[in-house]
C-alpha positions in Angstrom: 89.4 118.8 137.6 86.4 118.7 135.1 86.8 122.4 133.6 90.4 122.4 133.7 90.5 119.1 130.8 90.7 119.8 127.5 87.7 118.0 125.1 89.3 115.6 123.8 90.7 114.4 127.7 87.0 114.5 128.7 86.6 111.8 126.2 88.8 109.9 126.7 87.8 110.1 130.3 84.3 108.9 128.9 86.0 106.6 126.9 87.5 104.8 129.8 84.4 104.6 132.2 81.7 103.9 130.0 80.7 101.1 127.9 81.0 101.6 124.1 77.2 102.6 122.4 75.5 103.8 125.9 73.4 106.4 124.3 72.2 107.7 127.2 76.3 108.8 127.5 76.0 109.9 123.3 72.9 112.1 124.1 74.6 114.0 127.5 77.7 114.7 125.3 75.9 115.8 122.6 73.6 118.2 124.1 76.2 119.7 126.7 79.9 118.6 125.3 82.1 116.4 126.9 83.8 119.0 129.6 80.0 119.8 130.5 78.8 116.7 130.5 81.7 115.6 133.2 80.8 117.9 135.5 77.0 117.2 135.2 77.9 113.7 136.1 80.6 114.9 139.2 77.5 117.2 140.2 75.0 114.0 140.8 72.9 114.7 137.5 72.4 111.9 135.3 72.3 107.9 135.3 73.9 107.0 139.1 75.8 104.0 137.5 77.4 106.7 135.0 78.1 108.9 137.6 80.1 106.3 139.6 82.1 105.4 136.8 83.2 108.7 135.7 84.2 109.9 139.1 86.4 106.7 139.6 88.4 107.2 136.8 88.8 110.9 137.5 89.8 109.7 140.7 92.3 107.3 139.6 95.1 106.8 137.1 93.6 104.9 134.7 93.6 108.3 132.1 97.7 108.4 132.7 97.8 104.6 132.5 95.8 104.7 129.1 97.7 107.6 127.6 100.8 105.1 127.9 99.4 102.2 126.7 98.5 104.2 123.7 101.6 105.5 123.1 103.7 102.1 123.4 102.0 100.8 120.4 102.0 104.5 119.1 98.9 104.8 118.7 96.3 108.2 119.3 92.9 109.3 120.5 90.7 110.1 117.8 87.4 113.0 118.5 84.9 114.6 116.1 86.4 118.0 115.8 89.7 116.2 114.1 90.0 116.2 110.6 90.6 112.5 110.6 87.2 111.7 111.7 84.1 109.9 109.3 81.5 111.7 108.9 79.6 108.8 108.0 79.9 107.6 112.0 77.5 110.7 112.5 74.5 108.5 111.0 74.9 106.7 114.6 73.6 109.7 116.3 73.5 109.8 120.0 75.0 105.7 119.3 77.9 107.4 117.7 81.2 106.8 119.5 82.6 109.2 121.8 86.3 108.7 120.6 88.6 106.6 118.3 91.5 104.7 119.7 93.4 103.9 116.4 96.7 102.4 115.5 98.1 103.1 112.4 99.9 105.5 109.6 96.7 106.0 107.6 93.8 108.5 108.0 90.5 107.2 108.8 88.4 109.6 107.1 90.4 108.8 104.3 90.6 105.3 104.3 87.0 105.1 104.7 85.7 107.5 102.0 85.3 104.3 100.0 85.0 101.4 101.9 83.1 98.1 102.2 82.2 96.3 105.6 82.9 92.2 105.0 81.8 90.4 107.6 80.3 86.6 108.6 80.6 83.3 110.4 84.2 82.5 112.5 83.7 79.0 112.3 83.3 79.9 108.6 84.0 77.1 105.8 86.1 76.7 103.0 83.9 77.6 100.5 83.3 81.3 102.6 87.0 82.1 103.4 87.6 81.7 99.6 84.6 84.1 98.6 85.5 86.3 101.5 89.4 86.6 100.2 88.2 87.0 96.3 86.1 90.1 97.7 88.8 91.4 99.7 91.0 91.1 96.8 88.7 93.0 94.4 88.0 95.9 97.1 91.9 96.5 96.6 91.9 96.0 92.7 89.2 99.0 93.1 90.9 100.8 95.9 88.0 100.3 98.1 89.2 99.8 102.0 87.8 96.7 103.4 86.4 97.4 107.0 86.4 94.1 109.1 86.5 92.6 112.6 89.7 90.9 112.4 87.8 87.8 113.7 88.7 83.9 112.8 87.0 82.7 109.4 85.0 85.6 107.2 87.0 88.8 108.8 90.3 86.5 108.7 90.3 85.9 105.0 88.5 89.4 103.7 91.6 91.3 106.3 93.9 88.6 104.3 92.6 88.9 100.5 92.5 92.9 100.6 96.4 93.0 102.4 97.3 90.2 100.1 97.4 93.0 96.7 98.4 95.7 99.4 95.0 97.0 99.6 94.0 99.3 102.6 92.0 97.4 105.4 90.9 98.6 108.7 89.8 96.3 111.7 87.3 97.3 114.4 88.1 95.9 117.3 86.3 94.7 120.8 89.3 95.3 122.7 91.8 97.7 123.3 94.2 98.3 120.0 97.1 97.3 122.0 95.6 93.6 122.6 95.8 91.0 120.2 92.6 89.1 119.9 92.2 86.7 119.1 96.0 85.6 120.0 96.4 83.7 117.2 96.1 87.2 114.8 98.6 89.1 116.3 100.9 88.7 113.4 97.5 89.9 110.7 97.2 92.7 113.5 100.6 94.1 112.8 100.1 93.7 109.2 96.9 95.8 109.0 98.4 98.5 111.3 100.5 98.7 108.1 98.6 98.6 105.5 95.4 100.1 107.2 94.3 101.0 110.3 93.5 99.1 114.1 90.4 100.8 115.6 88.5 100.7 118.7 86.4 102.2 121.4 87.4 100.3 124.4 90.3 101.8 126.0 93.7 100.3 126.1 94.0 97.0 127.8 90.3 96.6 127.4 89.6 92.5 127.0 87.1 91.7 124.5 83.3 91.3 126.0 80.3 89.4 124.2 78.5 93.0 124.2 81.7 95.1 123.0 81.4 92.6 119.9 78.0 93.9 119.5 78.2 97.0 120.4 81.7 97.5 117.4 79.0 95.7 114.8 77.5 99.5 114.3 81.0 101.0 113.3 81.7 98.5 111.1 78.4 99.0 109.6 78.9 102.7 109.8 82.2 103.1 108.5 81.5 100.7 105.3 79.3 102.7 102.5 77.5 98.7 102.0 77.9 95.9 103.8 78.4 92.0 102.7 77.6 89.0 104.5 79.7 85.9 103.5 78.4 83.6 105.6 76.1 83.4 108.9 73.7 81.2 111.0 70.5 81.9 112.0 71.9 83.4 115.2 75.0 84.5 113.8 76.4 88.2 115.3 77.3 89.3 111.6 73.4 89.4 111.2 73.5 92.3 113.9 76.4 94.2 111.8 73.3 93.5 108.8 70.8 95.0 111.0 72.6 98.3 111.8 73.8 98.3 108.2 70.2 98.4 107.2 69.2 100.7 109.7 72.1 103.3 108.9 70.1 103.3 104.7 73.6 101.2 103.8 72.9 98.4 101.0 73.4 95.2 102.5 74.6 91.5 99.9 74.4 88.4 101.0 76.2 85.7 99.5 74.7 82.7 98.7 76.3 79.4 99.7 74.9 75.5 99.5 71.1 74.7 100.7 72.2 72.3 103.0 74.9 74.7 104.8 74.4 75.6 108.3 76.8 78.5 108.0 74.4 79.9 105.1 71.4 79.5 106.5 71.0 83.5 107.9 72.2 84.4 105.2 69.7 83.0 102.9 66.8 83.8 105.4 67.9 87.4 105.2 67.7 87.3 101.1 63.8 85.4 101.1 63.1 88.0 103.7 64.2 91.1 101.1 66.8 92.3 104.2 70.0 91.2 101.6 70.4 91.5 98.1 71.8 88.4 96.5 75.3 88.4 95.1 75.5 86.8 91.5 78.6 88.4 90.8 81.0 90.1 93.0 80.9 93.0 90.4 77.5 93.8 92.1 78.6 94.6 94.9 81.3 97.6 93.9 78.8 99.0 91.3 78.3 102.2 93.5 82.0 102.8 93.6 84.2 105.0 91.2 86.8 102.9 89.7 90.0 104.0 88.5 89.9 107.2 86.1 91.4 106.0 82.8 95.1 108.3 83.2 95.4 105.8 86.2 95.6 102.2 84.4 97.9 100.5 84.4 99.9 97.9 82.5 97.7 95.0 82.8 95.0 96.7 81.9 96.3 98.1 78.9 97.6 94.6 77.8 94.0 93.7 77.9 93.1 96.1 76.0 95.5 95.2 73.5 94.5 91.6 73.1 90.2 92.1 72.9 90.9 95.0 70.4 90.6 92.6 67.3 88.4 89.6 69.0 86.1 89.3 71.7 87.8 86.9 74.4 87.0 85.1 77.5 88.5 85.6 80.3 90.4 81.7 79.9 91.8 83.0 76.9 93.0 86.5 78.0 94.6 84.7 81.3 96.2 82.1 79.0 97.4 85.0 76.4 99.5 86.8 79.6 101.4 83.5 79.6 100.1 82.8 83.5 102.0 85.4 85.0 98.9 87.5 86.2 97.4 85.6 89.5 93.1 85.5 89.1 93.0 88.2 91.6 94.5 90.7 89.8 93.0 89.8 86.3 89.6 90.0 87.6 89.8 93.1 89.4 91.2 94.7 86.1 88.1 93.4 83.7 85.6 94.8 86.9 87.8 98.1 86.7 87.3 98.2 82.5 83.9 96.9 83.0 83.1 99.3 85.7 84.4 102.0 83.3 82.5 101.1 80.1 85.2 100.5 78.4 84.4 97.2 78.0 81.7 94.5 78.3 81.0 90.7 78.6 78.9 89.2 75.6 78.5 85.5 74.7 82.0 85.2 72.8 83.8 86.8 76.2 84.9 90.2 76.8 85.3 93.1 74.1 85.7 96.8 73.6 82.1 98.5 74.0 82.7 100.1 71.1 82.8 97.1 69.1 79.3 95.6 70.5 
């Protein structure tokens, strides 16, 4: 059956029998293909628990089975060779995923180009679902895709704050794309399907493992051009989407939270140790994206324009001026747009034109 299937039905084949990140699976595709590599495996070469998992899909339904699954939630099988696909996911190497099951309208590659991973604690606080949603909400302001986990607490709210100003978002996720987990998100799911894109390496109808979680912490980190930490223990998982960020050359913030929090302490372990750079502004972390060319603002942002042409003003005074009808989110991401731009700048009477400092 091997050399009658087309490449991207070998991987899915792969897709289905092996575990997400085997790189021993990465390197045989890599070096022979996918059709190759299949028969290799049918032939008794390589790793004998391999081996036995390829043949016993091949010799099953599970590829029809999958196929239909996908299609339900009308989803498809993403490869290398499609245009959709990140480049950036070949920094993995041999750990780079051997297919995409994805969900959604959007393109990947697309989506991606500019994107930041957000990722931290479930059992995350007040204080860090705030900051998480204020960063989600800027990344849309800048039309940066926020790349998440969809998980409770720090994935929740950065999912939440980017969708919330119809931002683009994508979640990676440790289970098939046609099961909601946790249950509780199936509604944010849908929502991101929308707006974004649902990804994933485990087949449909995979359930979620505590290794596919670890093993999805290198896409995130790969598919986001930085990552941020919001907040995470001293054995949090995010630390591990840190790790790989680092690994993969990607800058890596950390946000700061109180001394005495438990859910900050990795994070602040990680900025003594140099492996995070600390956030003091949010503005930091989106200073290696391009914001908006100028032809593209929009009313807001003219308006602000307008009111710091005479006097330099803080941002109080500009949110008061616009009568209340701009929410925080929306002002703030359009004085980091100006800022971003040089157009203008933030001196001790507020903000002003640069061309007036």
């Amino acid at each position: 059956m091997a050399n009658q299937l087309t490449e991207r039905q070998a991987r899915m084949i792969i897709a289905i029998g092996c575990e997400p990140g085997d790189e021993r699976v990465g390197a045989a595709v890599a070096e022979f293909g996918a059709i190759r590599a299949i028969e290799n495996w049918k032939s008794g070469l390589g790793p004998k628990g391999v081996r036995e998992a390829i043949v016993s899909v091949l010799d099953s339904p599970l590829l029809a089975q999958a196929t239909k699954s996908l299609n339900s939630v009308r989803g498809r099988f993403l490869i290398p060779s499609d245009v959709e696909w990140p480049l950036a996911l070949s920094d993995l190497d041999v750990a780079a995923p051997i297919g995409l099951w994805c969900v959604g309208d959007r393109e990947l590659s697309e989506v991606s180009n500019q994107a930041i991973a957000v990722v931290g604690a479930r059992n995350a606080t007040t204080y860090g679902e705030r900051v998480a949603s204020d960063i989600g909400g800027l990344a849309a302001e800048m039309r940066v895709t926020v790349i998440s986990g969809a998980a409770f607490g720090i994935d929740a709210a950065s999912h939440r704050g980017a969708l919330a100003v119809s931002g683009e978002t994508v979640a990676v996720l440790a289970c098939g794309v046609d099961v909601a987990y946790p249950q509780a998100h199936r509604g944010l799911l849908t929502r991101i399907s929308e707006q974004g894109l649902v990804v994933s390496e485990a087949p449909p109808g995979a359930r979620p493992h505590k290794h596919r979680f670890l093993s999805r912490n290198r896409l995130i980190a790969a598919l986001g051009s930085s990552t941020v930490v919001v907040e995470a223990a001293l054995r949090s998982g995010s630390l591990s989407t840190a790790n790989w960020a680092s690994a993969l050359g990607r800058p890596v913030w950390g946000i700061p939270g109180p001394l005495t929090s438990a859910a900050s302490a990795g994070v602040h372990a990680a900025i003594r140790d140099g492996v995070m750079k600390l956030v003091a502004n949010p503005i930091e972390i989106f200073s290696q994206f391009a914001a908006k060319p100028a032809h593209q603002w929009g009313l807001l942002e003219g308006t602000i324009l307008g009111l710091i042409s005479r006097d330099a003003l803080p941002t109080s005074e500009i949110s008061m001026r616009l009568g209340g009808n701009v929410d925080s989110h929306s002002l703030f991401g359009a004085l980091t747009v100006l800022q971003m731009q040089g157009v203008i700048s933030q001196g001790s009477k507020g903000w002003q034109l640069v061309s007036a400092t």
